[in-house]
DSSP file (Angstrom, degrees, kcal/mol; ACC not computed):
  #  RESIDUE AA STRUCTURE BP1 BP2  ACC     N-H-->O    O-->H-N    N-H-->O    O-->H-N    TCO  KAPPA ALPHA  PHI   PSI    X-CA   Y-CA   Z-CA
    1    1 A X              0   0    0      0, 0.0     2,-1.0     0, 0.0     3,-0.2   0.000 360.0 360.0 360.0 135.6  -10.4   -8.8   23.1
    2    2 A X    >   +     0   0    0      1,-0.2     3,-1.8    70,-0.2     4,-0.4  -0.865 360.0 176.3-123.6  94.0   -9.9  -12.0   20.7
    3    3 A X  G >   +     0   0    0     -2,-1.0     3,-2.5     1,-0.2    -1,-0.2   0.963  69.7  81.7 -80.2 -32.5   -6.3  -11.4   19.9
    4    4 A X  G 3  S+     0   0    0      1,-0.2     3,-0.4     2,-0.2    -1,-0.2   0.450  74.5  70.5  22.9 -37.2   -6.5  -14.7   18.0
    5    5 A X  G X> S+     0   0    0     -3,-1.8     3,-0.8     1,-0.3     4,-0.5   0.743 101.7  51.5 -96.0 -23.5   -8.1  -12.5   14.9
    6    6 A X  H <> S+     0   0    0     -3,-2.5     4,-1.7    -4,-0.4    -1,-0.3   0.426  82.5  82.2 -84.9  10.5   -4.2  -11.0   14.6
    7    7 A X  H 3> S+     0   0    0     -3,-0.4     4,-1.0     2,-0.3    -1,-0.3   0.639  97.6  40.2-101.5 -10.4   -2.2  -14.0   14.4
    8    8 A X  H <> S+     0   0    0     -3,-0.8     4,-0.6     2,-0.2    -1,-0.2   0.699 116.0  47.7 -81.3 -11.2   -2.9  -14.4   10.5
    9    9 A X  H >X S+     0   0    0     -4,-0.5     3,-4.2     2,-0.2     4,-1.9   0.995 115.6  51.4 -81.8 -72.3   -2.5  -10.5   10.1
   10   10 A X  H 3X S+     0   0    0     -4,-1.7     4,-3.0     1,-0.3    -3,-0.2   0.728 117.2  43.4 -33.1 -66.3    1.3  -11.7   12.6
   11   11 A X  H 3X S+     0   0    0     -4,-1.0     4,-0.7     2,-0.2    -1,-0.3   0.573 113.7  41.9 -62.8 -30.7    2.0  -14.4   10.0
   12   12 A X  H <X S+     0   0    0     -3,-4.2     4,-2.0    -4,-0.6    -2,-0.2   0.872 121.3  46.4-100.4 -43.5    1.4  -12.6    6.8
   13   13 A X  H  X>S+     0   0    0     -4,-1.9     4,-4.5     2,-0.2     5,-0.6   0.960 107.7  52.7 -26.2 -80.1    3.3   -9.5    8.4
   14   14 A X  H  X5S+     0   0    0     -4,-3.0     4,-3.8     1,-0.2    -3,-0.1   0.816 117.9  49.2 -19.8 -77.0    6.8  -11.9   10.1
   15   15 A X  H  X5S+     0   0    0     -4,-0.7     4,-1.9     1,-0.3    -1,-0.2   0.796 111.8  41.6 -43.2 -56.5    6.8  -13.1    6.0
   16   16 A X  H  X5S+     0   0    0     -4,-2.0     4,-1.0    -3,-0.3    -1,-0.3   0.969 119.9  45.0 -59.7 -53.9    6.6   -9.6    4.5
   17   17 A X  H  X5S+     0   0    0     -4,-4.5     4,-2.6     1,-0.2     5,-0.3   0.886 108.1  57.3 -69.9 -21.5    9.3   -8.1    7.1
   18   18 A X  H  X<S+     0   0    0     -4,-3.8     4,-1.6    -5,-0.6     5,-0.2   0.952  99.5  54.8 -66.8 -69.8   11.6  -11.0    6.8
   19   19 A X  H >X S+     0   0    0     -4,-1.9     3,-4.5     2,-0.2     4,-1.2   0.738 120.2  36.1 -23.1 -92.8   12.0  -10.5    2.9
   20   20 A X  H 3X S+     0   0    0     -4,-1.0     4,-4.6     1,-0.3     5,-0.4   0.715 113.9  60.7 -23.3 -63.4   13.2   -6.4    3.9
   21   21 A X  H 3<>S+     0   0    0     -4,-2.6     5,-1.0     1,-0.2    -1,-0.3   0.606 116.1  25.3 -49.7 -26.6   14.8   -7.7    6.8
   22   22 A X  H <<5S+     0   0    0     -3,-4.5    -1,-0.2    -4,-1.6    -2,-0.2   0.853 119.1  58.7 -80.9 -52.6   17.3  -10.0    4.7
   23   23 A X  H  <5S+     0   0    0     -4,-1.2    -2,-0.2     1,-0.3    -3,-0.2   0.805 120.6  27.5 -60.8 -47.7   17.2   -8.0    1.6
   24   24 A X  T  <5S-     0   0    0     -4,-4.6    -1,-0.3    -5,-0.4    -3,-0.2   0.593 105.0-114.2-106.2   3.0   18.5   -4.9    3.6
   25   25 A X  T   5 +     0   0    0     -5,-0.4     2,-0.8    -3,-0.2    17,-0.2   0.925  56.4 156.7  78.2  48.3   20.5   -6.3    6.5
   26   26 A X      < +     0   0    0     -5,-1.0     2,-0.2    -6,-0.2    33,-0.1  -0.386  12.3 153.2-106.0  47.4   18.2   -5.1    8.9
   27   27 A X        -     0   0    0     -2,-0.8    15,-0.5     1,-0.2    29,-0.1  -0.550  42.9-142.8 -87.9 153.9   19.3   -7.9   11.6
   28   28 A X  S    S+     0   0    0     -2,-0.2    13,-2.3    13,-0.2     2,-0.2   0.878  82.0  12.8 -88.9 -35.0   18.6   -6.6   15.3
   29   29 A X  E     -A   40   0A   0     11,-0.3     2,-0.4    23,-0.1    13,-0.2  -0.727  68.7-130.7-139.4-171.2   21.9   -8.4   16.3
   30   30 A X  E     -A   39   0A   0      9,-1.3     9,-2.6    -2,-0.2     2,-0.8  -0.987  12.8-155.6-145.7 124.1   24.9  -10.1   15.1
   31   31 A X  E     -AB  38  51A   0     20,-1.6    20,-1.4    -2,-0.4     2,-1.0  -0.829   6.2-166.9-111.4  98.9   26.5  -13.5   16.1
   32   32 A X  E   > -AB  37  50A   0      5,-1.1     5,-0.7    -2,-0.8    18,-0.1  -0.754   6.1-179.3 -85.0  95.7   30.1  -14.5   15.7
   33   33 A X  T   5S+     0   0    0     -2,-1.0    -1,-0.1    16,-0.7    17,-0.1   0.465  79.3  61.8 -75.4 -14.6   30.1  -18.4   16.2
   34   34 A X  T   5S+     0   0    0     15,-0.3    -1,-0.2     1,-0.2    13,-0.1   0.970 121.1  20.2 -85.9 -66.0   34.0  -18.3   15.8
   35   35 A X  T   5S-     0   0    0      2,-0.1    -2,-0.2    11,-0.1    -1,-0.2   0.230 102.6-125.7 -99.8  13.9   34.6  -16.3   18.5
   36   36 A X  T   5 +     0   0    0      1,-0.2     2,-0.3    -4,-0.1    -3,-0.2   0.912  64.8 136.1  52.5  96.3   31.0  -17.0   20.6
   37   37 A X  E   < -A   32   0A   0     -5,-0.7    -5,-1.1     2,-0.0     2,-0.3  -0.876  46.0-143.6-175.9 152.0   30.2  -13.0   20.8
   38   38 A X  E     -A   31   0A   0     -2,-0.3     2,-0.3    -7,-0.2    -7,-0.3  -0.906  13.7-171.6-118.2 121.8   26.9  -11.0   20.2
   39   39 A X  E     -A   30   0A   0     -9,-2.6    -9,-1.3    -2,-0.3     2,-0.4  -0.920  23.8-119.5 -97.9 149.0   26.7   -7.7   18.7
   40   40 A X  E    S-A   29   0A   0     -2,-0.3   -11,-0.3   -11,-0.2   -12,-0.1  -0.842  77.5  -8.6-100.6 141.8   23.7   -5.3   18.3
   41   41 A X  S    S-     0   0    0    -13,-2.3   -13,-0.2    -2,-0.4   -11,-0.1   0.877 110.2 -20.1  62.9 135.4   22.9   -4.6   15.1
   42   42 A X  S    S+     0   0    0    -15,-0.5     2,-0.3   -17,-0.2   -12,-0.1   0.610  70.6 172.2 -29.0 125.3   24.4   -5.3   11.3
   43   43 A X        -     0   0    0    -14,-0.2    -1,-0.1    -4,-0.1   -12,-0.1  -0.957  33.3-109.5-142.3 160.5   28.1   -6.0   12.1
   44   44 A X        -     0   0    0     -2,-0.3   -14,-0.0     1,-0.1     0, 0.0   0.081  51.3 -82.6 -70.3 163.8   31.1   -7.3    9.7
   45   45 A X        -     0   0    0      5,-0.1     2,-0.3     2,-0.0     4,-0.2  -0.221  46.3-167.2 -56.0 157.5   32.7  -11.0   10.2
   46   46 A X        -     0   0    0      2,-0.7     2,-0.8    -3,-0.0   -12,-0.1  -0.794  69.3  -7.4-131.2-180.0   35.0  -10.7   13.0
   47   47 A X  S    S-     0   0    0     -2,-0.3     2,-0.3   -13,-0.1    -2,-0.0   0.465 141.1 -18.7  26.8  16.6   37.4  -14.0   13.2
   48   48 A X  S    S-     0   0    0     -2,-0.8    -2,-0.7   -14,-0.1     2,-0.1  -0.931 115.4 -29.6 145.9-172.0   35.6  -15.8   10.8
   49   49 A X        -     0   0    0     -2,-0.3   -16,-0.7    -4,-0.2   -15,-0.3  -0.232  55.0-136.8-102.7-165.8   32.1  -15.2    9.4
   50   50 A X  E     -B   32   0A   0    -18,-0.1     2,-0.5    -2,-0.1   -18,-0.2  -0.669  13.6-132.2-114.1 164.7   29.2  -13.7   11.6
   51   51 A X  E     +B   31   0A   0    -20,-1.4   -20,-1.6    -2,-0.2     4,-0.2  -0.952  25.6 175.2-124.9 132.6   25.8  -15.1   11.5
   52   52 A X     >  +     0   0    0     -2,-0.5     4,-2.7   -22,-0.2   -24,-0.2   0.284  56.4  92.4-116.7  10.4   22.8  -12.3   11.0
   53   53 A X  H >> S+     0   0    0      1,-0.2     4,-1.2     2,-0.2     3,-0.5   0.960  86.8  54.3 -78.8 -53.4   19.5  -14.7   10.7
   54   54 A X  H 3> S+     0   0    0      1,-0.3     4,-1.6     2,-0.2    -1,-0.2   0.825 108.8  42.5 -43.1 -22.9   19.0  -14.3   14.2
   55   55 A X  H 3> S+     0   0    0    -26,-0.2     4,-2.3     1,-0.2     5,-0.3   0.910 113.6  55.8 -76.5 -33.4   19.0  -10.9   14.0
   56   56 A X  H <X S+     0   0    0     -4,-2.7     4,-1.0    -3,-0.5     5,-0.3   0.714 107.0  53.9 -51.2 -27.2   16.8  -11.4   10.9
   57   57 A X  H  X S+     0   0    0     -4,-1.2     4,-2.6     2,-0.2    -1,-0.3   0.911 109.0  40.9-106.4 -78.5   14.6  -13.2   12.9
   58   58 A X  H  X S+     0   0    0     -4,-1.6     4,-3.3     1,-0.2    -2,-0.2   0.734 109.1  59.1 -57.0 -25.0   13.9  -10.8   15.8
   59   59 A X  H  X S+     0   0    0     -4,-2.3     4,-0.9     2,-0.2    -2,-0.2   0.954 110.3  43.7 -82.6 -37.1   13.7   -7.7   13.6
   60   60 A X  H  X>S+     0   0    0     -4,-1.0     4,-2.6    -5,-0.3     5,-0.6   0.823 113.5  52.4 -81.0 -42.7   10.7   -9.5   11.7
   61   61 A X  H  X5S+     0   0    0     -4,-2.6     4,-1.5    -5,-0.3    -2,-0.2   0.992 113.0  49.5 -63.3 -50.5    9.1  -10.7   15.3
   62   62 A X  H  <5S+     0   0    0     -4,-3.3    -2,-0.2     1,-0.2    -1,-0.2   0.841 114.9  37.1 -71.3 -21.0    9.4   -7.1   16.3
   63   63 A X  H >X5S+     0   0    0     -4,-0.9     4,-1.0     2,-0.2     3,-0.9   0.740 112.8  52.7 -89.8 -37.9    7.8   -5.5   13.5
   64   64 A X  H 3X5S+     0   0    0     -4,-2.6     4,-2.0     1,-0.3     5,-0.3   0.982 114.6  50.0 -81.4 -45.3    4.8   -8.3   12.6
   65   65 A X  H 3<<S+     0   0    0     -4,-1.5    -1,-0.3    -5,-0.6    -2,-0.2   0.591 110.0  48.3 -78.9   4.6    3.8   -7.8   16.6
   66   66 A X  H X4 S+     0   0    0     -3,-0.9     3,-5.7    -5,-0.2     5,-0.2   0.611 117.0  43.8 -73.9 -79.9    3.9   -4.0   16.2
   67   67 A X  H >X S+     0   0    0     -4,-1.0     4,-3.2     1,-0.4     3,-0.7   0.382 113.2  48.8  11.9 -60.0    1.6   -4.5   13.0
   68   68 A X  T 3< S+     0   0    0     -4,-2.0    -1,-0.4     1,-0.3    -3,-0.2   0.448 110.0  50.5 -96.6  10.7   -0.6   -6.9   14.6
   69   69 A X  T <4 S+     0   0    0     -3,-5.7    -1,-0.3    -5,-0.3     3,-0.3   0.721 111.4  49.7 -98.5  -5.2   -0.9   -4.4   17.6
   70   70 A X  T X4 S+     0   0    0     -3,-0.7     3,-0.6    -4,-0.2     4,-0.4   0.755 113.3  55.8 -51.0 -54.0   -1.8   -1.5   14.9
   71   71 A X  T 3< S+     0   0    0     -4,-3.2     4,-0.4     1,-0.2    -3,-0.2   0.321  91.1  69.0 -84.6   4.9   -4.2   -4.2   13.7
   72   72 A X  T 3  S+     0   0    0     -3,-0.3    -1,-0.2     2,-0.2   -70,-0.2   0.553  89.6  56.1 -87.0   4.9   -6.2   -5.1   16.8
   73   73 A X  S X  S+     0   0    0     -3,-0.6     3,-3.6     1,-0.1     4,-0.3   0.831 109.7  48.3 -87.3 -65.5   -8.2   -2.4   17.4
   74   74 A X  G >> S+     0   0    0     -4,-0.4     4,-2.1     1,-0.3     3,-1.4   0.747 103.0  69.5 -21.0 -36.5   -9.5   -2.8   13.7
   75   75 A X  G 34 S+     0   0    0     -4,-0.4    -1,-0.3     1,-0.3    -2,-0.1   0.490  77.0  79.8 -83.2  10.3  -10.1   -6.7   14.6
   76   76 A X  G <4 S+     0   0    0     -3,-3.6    -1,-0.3     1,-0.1    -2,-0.2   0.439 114.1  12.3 -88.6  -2.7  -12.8   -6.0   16.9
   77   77 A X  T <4 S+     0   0    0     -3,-1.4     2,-0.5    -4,-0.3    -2,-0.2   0.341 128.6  65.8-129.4 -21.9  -15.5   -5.6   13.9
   78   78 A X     <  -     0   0    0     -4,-2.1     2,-0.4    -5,-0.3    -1,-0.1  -0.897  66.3-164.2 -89.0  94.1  -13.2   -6.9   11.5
   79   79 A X        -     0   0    0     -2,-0.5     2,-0.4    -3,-0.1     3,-0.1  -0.778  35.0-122.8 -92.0 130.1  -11.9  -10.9   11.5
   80   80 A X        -     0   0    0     -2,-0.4   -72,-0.1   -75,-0.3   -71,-0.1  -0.685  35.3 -93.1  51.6  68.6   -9.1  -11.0    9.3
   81   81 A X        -     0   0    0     -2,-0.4     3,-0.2     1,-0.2    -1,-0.2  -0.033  34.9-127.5 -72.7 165.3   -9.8  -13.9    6.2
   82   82 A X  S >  S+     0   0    0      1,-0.2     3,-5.2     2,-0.2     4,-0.3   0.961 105.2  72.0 -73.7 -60.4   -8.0  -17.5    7.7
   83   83 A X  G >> S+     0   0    0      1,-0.3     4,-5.2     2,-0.2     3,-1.0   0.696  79.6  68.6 -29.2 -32.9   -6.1  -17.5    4.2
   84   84 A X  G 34 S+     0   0    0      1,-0.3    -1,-0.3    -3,-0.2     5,-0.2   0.752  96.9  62.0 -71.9  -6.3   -3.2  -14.2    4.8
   85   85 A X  G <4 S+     0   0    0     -3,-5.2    -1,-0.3     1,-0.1    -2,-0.2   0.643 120.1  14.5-111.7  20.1   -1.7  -16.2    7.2
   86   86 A X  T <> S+     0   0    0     -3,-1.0     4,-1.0    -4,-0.3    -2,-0.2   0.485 116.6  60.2-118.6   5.5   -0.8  -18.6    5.1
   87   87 A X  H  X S+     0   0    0     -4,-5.2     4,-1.6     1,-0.2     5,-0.3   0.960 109.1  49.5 -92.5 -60.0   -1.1  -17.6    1.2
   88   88 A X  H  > S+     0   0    0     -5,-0.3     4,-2.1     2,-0.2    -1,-0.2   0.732 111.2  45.7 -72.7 -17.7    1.6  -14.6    1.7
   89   89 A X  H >4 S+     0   0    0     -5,-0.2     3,-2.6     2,-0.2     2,-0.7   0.610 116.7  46.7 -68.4-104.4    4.3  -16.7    3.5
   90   90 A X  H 3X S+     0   0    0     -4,-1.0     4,-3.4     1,-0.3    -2,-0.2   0.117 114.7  43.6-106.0 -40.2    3.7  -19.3    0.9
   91   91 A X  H 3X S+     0   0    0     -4,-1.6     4,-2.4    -2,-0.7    -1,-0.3   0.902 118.1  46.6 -74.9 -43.1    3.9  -16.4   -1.9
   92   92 A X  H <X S+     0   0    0     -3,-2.6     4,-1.7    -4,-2.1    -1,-0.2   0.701 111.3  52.8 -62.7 -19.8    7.4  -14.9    0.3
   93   93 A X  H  > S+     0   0    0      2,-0.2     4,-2.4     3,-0.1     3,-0.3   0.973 109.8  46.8 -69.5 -58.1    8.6  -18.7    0.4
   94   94 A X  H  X S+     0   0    0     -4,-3.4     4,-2.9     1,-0.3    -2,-0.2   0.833 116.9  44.5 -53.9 -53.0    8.0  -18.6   -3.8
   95   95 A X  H  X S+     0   0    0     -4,-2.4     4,-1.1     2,-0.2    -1,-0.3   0.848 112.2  52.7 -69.3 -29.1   10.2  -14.8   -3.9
   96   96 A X  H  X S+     0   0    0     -4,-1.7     4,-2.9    -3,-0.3     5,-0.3   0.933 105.7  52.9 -17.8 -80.5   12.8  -16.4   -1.6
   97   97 A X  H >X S+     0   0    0     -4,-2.4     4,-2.0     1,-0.3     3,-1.2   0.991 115.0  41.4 -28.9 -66.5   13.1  -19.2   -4.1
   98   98 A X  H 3< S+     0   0    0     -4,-2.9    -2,-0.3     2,-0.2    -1,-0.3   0.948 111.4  54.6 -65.2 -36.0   13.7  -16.5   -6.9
   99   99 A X  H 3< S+     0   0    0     -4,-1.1    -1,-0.2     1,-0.3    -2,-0.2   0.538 115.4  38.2 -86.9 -13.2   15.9  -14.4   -4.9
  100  100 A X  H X< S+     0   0    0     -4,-2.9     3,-2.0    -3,-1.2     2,-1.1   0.857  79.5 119.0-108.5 -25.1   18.3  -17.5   -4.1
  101  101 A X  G >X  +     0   0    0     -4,-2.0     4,-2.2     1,-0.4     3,-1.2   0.152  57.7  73.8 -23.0 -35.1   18.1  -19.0   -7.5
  102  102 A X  G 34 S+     0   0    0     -2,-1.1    -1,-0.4     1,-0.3    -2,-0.1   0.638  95.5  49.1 -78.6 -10.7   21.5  -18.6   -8.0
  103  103 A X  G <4 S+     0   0    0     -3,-2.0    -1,-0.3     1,-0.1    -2,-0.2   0.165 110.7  46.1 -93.0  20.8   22.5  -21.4   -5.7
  104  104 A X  T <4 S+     0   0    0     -3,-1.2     2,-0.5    -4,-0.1    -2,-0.2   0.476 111.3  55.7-128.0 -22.9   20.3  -23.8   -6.8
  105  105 A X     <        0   0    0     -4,-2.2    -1,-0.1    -5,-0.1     0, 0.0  -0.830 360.0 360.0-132.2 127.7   21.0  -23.2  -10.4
  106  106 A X              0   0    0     -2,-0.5    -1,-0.1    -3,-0.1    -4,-0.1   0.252 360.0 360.0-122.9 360.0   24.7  -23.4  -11.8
């Protein structure tokens, strides 16, 4: 089994789910730094504000390694070009850029 042939299919997935995963709040957990406490899933500032990339983080690791386990049987006659795993993060870095825009330009 060359699981090897999913890690650009893993890479261009993580990119894709992270956008959704920010965009909809879809964090797996919730971190309150204030008050050192963990919560599962979206939850509101307690004591100060909450921090959700780590959840952002895991919900996009869980989702590109289902993907890319959807996508091995397929990768046993099929390799995968080198290039998705790095032209669609590059292309998710570019909408990122447009989607913060408003902090960078005042």
């Amino acid at each position: 089994m060359n699981i090897e042939r999913t890690f650009p299919i893993f890479a261009a997935a993580f990119a894709v789910i992270y956008i959704f995963a920010v965009e909809q709040n879809w964090a797996l957990f919730t971190y309150h730094p204030r008050i050192r406490e963990w919560g599962w899933l979206m939850e509101p500032a307690r004591s100060g504000p909450a921090m959700h990339w780590y959840g952002w983080l895991a919900t996009s690791a869980l989702g590109a390694v289902a993907v890319s386990l959807v996508a091995l049987p397929f990768t046993r006659r099929w390799a995968p070009p080198l290039w998705l795993g790095w032209a669609i993060p590059l292309i998710v870095m570019v909408v990122f850029v447009y989607l913060l825009r408003g902090f960078f330009l005042r």
